[in-house]
mmJSON file of the N, C-alpha and C atoms, coordinates in Angstrom:
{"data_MODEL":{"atom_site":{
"group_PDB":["ATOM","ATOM","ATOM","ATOM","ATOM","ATOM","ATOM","ATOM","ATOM","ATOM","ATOM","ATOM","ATOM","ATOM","ATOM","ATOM","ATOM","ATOM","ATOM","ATOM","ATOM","ATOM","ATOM","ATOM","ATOM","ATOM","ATOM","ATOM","ATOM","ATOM","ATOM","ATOM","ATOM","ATOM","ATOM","ATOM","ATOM","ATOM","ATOM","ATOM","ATOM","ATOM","ATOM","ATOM","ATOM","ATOM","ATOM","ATOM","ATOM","ATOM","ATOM","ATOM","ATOM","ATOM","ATOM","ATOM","ATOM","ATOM","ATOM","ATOM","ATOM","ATOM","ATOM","ATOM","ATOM","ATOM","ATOM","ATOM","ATOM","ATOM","ATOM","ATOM","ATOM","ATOM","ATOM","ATOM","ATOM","ATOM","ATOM","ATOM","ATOM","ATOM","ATOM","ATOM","ATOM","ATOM","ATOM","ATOM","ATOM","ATOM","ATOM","ATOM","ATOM","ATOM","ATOM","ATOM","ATOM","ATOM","ATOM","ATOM","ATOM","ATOM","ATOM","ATOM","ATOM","ATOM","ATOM","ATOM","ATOM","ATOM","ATOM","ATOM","ATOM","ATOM","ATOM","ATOM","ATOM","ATOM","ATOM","ATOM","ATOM","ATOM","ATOM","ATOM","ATOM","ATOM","ATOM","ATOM","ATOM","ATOM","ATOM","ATOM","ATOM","ATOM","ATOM","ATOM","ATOM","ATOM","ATOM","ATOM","ATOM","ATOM","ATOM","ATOM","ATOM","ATOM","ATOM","ATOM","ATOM","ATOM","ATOM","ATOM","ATOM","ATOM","ATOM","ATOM","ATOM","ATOM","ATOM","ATOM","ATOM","ATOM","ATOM","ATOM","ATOM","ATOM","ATOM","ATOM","ATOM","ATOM","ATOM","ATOM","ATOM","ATOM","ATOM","ATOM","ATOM","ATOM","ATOM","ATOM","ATOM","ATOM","ATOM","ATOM","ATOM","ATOM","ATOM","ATOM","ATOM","ATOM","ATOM","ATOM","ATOM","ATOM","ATOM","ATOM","ATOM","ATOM","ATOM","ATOM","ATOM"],
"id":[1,2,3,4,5,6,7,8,9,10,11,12,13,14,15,16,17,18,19,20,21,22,23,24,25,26,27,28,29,30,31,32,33,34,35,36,37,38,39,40,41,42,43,44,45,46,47,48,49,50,51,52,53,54,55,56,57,58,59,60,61,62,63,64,65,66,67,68,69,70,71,72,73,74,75,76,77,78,79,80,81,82,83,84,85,86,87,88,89,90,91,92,93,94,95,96,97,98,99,100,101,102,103,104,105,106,107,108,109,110,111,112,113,114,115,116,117,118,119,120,121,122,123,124,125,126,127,128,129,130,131,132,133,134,135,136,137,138,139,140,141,142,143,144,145,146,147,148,149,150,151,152,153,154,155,156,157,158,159,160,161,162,163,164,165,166,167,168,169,170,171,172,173,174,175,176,177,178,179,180,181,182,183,184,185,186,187,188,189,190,191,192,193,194,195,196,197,198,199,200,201],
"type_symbol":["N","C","C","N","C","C","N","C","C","N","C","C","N","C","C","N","C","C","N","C","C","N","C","C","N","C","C","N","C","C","N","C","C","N","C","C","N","C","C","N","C","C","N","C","C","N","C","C","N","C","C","N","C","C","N","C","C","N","C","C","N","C","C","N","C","C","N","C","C","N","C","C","N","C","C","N","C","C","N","C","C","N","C","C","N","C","C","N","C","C","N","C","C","N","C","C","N","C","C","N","C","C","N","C","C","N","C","C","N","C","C","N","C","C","N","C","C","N","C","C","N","C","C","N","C","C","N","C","C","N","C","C","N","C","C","N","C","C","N","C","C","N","C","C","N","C","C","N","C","C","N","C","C","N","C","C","N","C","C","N","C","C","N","C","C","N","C","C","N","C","C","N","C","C","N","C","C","N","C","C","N","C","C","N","C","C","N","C","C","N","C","C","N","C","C","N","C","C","N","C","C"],
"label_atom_id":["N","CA","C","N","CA","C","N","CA","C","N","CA","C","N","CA","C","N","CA","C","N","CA","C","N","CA","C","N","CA","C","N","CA","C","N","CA","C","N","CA","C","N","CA","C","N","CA","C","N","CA","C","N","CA","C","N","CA","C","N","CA","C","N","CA","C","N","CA","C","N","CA","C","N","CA","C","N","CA","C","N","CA","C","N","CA","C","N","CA","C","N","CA","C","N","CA","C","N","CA","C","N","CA","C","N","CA","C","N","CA","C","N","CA","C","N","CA","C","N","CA","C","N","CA","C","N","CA","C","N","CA","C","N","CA","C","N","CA","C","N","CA","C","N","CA","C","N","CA","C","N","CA","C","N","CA","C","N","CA","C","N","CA","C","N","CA","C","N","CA","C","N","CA","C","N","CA","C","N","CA","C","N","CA","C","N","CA","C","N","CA","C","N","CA","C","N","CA","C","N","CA","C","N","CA","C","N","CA","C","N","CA","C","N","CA","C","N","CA","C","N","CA","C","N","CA","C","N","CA","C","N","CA","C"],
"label_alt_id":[null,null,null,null,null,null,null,null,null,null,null,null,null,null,null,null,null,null,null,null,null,null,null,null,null,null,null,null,null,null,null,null,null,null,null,null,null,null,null,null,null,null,null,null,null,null,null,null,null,null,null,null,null,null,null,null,null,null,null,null,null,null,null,null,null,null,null,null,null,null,null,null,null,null,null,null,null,null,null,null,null,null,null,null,null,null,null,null,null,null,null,null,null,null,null,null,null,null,null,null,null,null,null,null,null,null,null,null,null,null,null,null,null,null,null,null,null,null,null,null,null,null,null,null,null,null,null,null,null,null,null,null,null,null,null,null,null,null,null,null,null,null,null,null,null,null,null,null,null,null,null,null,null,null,null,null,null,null,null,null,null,null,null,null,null,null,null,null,null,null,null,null,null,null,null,null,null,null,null,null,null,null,null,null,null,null,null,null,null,null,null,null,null,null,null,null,null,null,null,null,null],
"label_comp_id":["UNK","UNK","UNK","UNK","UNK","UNK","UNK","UNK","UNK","UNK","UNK","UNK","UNK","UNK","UNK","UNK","UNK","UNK","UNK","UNK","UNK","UNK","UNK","UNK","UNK","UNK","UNK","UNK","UNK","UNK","UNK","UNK","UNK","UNK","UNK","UNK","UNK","UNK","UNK","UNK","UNK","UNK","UNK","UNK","UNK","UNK","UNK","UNK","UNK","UNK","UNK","UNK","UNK","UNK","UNK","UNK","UNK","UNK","UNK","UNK","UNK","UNK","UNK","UNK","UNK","UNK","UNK","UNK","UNK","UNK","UNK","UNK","UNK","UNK","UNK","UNK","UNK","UNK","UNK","UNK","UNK","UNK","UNK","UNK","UNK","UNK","UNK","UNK","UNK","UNK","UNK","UNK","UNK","UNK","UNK","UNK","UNK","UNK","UNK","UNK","UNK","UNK","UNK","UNK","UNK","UNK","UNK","UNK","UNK","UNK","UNK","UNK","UNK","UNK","UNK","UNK","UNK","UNK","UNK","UNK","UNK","UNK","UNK","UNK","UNK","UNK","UNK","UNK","UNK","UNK","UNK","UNK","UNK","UNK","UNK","UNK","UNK","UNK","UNK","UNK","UNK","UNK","UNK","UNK","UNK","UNK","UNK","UNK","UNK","UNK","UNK","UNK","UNK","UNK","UNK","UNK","UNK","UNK","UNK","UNK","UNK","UNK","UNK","UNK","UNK","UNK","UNK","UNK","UNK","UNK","UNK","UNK","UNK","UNK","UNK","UNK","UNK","UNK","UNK","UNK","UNK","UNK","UNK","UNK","UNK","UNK","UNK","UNK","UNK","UNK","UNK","UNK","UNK","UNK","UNK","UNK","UNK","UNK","UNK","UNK","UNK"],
"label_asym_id":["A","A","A","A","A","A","A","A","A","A","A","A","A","A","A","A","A","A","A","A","A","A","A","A","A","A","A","A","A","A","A","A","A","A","A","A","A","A","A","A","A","A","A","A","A","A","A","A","A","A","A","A","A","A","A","A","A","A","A","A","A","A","A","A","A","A","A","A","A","A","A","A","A","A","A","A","A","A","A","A","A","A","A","A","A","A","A","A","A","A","A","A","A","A","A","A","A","A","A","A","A","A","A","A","A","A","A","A","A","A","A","A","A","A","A","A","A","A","A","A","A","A","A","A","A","A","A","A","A","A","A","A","A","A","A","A","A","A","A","A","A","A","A","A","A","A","A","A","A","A","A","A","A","A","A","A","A","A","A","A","A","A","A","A","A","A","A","A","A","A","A","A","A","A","A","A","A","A","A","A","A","A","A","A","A","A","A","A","A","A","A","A","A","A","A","A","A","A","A","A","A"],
"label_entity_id":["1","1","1","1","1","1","1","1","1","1","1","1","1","1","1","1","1","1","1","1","1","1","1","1","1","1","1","1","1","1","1","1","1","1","1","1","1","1","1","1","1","1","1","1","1","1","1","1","1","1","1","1","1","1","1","1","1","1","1","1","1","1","1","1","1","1","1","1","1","1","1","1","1","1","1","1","1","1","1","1","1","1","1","1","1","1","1","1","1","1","1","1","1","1","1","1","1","1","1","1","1","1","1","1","1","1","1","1","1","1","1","1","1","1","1","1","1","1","1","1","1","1","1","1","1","1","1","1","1","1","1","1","1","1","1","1","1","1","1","1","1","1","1","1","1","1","1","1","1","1","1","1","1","1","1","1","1","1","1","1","1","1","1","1","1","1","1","1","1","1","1","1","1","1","1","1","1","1","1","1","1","1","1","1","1","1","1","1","1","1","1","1","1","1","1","1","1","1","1","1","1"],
"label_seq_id":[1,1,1,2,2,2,3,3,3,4,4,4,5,5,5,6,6,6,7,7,7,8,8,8,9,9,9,10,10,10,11,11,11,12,12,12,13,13,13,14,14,14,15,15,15,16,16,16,17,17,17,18,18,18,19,19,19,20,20,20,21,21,21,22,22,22,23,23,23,24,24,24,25,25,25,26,26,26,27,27,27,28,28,28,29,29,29,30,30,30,31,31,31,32,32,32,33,33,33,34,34,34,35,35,35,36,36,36,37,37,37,38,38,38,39,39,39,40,40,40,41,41,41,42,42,42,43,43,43,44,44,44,45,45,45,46,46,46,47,47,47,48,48,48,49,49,49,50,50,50,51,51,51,52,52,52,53,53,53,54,54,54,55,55,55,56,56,56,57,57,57,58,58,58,59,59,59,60,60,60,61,61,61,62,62,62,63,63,63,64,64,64,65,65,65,66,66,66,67,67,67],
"pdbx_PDB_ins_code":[null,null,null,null,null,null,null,null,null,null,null,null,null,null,null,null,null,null,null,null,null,null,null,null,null,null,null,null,null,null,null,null,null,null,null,null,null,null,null,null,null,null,null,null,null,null,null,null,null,null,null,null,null,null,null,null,null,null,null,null,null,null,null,null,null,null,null,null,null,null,null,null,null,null,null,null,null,null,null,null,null,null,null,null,null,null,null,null,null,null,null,null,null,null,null,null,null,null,null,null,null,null,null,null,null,null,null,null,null,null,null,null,null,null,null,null,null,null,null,null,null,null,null,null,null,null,null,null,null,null,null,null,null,null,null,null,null,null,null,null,null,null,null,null,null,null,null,null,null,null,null,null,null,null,null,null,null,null,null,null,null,null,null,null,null,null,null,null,null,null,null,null,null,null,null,null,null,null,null,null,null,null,null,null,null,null,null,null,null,null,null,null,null,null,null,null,null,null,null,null,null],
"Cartn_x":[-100.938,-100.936,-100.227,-100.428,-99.571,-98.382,-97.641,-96.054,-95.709,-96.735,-96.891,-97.043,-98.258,-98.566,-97.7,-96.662,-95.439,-94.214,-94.182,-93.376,-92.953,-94.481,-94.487,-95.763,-96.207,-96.912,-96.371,-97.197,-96.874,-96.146,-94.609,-94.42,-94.006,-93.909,-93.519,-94.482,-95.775,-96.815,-97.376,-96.695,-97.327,-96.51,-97.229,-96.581,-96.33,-94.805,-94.391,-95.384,-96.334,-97.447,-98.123,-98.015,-99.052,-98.512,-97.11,-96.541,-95.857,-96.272,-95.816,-94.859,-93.592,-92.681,-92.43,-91.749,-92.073,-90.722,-91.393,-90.936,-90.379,-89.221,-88.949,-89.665,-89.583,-90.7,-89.495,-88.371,-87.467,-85.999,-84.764,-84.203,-83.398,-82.14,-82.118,-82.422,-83.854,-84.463,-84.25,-83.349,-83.081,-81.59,-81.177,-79.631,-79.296,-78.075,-77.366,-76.064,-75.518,-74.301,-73.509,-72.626,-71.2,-70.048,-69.963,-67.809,-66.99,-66.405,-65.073,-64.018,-63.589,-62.369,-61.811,-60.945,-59.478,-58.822,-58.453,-57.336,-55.734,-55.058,-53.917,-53.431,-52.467,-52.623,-51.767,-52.487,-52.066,-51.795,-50.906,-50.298,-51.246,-50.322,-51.954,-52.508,-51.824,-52.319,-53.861,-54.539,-55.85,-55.953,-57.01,-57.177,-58.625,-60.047,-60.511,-61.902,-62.383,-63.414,-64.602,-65.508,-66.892,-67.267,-68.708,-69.156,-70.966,-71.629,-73.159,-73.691,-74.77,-75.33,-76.652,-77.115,-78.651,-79.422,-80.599,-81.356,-82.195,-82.243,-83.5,-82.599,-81.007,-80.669,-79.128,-79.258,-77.747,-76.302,-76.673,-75.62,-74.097,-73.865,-72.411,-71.678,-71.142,-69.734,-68.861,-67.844,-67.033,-65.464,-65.02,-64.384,-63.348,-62.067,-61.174,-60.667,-60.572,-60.76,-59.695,-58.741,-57.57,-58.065,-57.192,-56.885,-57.774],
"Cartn_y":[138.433,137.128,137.216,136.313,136.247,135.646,135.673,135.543,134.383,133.121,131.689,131.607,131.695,131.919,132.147,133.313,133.732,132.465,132.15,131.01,129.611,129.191,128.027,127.756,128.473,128.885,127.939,127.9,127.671,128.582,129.194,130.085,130.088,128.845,128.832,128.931,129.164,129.458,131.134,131.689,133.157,133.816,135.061,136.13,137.192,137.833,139.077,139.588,139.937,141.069,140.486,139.033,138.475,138.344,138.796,138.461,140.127,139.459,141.354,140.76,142.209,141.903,141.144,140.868,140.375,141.192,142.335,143.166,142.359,142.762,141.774,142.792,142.169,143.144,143.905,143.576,144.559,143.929,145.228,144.667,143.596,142.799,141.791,140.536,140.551,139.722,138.447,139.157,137.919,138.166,137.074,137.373,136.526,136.652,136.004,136.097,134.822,134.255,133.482,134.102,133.705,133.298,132.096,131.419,131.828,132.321,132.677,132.139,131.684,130.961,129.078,128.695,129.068,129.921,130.952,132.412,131.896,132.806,131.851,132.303,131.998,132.255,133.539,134.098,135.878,135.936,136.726,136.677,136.35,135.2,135.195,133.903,132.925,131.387,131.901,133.151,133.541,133.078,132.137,131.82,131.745,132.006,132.009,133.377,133.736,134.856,135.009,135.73,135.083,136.516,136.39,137.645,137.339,138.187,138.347,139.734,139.471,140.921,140.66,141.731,141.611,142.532,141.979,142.034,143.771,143.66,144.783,145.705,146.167,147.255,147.556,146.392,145.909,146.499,146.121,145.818,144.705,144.905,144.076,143.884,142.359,142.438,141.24,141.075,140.336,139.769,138.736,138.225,137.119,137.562,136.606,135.306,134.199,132.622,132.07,131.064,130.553,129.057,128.884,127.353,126.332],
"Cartn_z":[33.047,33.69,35.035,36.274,37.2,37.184,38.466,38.736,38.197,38.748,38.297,37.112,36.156,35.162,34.144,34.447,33.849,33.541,35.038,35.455,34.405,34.652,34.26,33.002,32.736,31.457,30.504,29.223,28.077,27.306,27.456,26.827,25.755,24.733,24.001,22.714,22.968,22.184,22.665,23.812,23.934,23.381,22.66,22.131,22.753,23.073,23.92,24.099,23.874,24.244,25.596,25.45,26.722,27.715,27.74,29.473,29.448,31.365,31.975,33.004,32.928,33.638,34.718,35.664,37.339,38.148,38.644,40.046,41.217,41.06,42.44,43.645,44.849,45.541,46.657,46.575,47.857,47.917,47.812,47.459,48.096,47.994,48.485,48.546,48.122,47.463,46.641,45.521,44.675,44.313,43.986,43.773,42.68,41.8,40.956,41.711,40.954,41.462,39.945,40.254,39.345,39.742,39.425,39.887,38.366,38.414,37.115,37.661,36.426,36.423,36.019,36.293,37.158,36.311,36.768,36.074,36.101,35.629,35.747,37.574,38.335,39.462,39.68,40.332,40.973,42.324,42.939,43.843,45.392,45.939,46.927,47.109,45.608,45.208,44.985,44.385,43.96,42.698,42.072,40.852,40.459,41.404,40.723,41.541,40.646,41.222,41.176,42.243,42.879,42.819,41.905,41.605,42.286,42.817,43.602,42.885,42.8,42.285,42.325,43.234,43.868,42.558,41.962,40.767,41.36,42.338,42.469,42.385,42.945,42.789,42.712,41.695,40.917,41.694,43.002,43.805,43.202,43.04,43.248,44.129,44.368,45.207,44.906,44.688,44.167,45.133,45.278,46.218,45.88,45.19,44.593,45.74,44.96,45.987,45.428,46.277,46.117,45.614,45.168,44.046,45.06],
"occupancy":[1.0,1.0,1.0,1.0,1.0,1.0,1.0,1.0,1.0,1.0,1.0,1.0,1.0,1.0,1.0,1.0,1.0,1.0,1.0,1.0,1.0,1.0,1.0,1.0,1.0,1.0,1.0,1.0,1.0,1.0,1.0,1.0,1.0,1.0,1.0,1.0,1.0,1.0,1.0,1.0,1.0,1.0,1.0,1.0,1.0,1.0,1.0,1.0,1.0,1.0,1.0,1.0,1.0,1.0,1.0,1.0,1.0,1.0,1.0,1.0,1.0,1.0,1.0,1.0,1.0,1.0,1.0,1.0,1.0,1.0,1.0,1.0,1.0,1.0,1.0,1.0,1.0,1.0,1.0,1.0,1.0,1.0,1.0,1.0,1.0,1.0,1.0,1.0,1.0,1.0,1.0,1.0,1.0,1.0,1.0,1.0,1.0,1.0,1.0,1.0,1.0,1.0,1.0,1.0,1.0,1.0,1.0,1.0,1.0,1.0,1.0,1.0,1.0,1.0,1.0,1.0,1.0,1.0,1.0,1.0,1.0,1.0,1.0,1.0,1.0,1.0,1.0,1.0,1.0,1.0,1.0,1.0,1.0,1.0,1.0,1.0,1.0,1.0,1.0,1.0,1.0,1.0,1.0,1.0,1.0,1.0,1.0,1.0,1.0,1.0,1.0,1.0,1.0,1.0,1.0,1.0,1.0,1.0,1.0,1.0,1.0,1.0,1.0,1.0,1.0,1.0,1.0,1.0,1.0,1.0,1.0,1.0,1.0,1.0,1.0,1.0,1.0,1.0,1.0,1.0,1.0,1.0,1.0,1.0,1.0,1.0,1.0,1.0,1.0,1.0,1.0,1.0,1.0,1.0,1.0,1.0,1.0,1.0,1.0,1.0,1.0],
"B_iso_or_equiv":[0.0,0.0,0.0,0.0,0.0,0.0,0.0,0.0,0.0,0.0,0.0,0.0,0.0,0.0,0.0,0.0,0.0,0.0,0.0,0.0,0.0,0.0,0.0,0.0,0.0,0.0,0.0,0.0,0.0,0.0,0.0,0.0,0.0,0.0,0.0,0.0,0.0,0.0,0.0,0.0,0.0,0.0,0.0,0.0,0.0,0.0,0.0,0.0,0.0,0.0,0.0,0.0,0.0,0.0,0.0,0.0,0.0,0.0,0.0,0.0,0.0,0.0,0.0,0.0,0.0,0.0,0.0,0.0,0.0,0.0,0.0,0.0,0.0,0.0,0.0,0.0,0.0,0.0,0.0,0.0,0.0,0.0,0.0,0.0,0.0,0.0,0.0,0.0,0.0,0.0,0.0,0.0,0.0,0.0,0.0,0.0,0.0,0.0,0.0,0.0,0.0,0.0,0.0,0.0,0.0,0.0,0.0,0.0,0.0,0.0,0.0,0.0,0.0,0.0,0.0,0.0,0.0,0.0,0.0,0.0,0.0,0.0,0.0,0.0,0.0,0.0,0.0,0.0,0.0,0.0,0.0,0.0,0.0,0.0,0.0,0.0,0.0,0.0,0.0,0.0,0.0,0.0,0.0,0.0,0.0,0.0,0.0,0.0,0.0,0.0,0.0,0.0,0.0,0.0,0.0,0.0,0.0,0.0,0.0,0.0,0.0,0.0,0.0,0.0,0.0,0.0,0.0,0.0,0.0,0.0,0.0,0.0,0.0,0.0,0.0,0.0,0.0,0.0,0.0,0.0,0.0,0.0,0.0,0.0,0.0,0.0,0.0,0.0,0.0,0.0,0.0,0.0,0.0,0.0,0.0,0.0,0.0,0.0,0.0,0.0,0.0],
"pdbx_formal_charge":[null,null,null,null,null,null,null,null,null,null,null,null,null,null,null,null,null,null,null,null,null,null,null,null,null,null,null,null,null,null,null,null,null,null,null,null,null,null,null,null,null,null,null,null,null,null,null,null,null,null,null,null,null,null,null,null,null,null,null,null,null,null,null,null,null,null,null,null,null,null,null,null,null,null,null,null,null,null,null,null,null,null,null,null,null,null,null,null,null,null,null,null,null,null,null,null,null,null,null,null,null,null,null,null,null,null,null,null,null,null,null,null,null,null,null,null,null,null,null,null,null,null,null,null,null,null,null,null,null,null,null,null,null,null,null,null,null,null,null,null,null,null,null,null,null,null,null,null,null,null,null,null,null,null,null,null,null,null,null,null,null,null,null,null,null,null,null,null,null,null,null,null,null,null,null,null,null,null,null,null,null,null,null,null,null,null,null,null,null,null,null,null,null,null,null,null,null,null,null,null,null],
"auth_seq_id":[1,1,1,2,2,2,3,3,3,4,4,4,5,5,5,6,6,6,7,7,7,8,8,8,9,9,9,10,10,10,11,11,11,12,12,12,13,13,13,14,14,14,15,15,15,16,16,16,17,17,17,18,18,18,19,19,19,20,20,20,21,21,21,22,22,22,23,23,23,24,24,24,25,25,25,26,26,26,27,27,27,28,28,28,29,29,29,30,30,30,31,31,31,32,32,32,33,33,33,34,34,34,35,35,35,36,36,36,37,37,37,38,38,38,39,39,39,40,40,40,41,41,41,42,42,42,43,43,43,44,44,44,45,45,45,46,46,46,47,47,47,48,48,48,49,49,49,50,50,50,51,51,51,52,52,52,53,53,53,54,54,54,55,55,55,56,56,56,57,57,57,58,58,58,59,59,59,60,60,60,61,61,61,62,62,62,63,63,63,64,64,64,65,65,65,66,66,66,67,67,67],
"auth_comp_id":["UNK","UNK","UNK","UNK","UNK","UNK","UNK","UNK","UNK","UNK","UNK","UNK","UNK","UNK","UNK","UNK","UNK","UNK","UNK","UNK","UNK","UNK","UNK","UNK","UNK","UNK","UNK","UNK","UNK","UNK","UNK","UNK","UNK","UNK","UNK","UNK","UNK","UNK","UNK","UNK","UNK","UNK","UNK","UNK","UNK","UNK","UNK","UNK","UNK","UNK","UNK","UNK","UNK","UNK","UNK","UNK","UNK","UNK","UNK","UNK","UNK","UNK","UNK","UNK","UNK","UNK","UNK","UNK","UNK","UNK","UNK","UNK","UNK","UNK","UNK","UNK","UNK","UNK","UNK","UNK","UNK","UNK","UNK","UNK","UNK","UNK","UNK","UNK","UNK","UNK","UNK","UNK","UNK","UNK","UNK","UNK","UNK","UNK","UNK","UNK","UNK","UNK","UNK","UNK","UNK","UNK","UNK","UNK","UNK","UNK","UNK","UNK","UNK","UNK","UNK","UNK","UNK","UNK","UNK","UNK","UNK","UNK","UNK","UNK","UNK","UNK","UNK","UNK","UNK","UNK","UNK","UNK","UNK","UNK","UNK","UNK","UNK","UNK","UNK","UNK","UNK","UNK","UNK","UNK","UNK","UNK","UNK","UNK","UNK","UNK","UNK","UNK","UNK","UNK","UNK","UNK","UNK","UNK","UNK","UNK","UNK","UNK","UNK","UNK","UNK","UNK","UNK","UNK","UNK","UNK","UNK","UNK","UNK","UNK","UNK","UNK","UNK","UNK","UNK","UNK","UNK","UNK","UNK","UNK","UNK","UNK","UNK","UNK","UNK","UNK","UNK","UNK","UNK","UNK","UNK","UNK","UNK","UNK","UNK","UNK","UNK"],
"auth_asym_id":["A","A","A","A","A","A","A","A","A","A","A","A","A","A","A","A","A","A","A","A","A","A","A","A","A","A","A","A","A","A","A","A","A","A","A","A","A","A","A","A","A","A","A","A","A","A","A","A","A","A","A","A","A","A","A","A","A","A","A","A","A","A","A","A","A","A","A","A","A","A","A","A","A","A","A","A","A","A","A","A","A","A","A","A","A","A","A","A","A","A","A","A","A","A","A","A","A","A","A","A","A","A","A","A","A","A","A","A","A","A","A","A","A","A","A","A","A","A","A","A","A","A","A","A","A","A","A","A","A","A","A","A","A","A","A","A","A","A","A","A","A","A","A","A","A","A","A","A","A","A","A","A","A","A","A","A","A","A","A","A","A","A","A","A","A","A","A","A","A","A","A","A","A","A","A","A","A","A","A","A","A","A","A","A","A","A","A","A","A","A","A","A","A","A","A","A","A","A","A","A","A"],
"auth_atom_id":["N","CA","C","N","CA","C","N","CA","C","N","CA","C","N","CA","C","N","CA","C","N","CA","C","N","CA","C","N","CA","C","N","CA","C","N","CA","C","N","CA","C","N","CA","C","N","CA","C","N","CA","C","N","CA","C","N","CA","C","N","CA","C","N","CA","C","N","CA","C","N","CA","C","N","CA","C","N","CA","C","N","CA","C","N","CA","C","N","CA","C","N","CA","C","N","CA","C","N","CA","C","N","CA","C","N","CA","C","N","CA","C","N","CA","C","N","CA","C","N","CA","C","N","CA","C","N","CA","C","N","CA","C","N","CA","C","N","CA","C","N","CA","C","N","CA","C","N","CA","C","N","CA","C","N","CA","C","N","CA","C","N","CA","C","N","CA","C","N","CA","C","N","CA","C","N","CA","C","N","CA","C","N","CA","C","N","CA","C","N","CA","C","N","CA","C","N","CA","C","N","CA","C","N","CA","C","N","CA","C","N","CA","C","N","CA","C","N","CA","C","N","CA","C","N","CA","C","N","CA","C","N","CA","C"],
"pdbx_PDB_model_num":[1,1,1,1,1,1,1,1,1,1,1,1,1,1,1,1,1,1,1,1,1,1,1,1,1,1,1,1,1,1,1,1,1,1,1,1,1,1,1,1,1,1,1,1,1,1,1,1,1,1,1,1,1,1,1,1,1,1,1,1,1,1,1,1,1,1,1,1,1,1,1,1,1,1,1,1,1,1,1,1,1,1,1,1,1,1,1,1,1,1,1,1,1,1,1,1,1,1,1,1,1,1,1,1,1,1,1,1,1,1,1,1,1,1,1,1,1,1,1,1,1,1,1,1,1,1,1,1,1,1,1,1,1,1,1,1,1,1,1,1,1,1,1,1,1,1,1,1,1,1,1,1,1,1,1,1,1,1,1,1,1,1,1,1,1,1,1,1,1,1,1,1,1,1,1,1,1,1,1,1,1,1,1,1,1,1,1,1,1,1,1,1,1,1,1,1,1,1,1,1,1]
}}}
């Protein structure tokens, strides 16, 4: 099936066999994003932490943020 298809499909009546992965096409592309926290506070008034991680080539980078 296509990208769409995949998307927004009926998937709750297809069986694993009928859907195919989706390739992101380069990396950069797509990203996840995470806020953690409030931590207790660490030197710095730093309490809480910001995590990115690009899907195509599980890049990470992470960046502790004040109260």
């Amino acid at each position: 099936k296509c990208e769409k298809c995949q998307k927004h499909g009926d998937v709750h009546i297809a069986t694993p066999t009928e859907l195919n992965s989706l390739a992101t096409p380069w990396s950069f592309y797509r990203w996840g994003m995470n806020i953690l926290g409030p931590f207790k506070m660490a030197p710095g008034q730093l309490k809480y932490l910001i995590v990115a991680i690009d899907y195509c080539t599980k890049w990470i980078k992470q960046k502790h943020w004040p109260a």
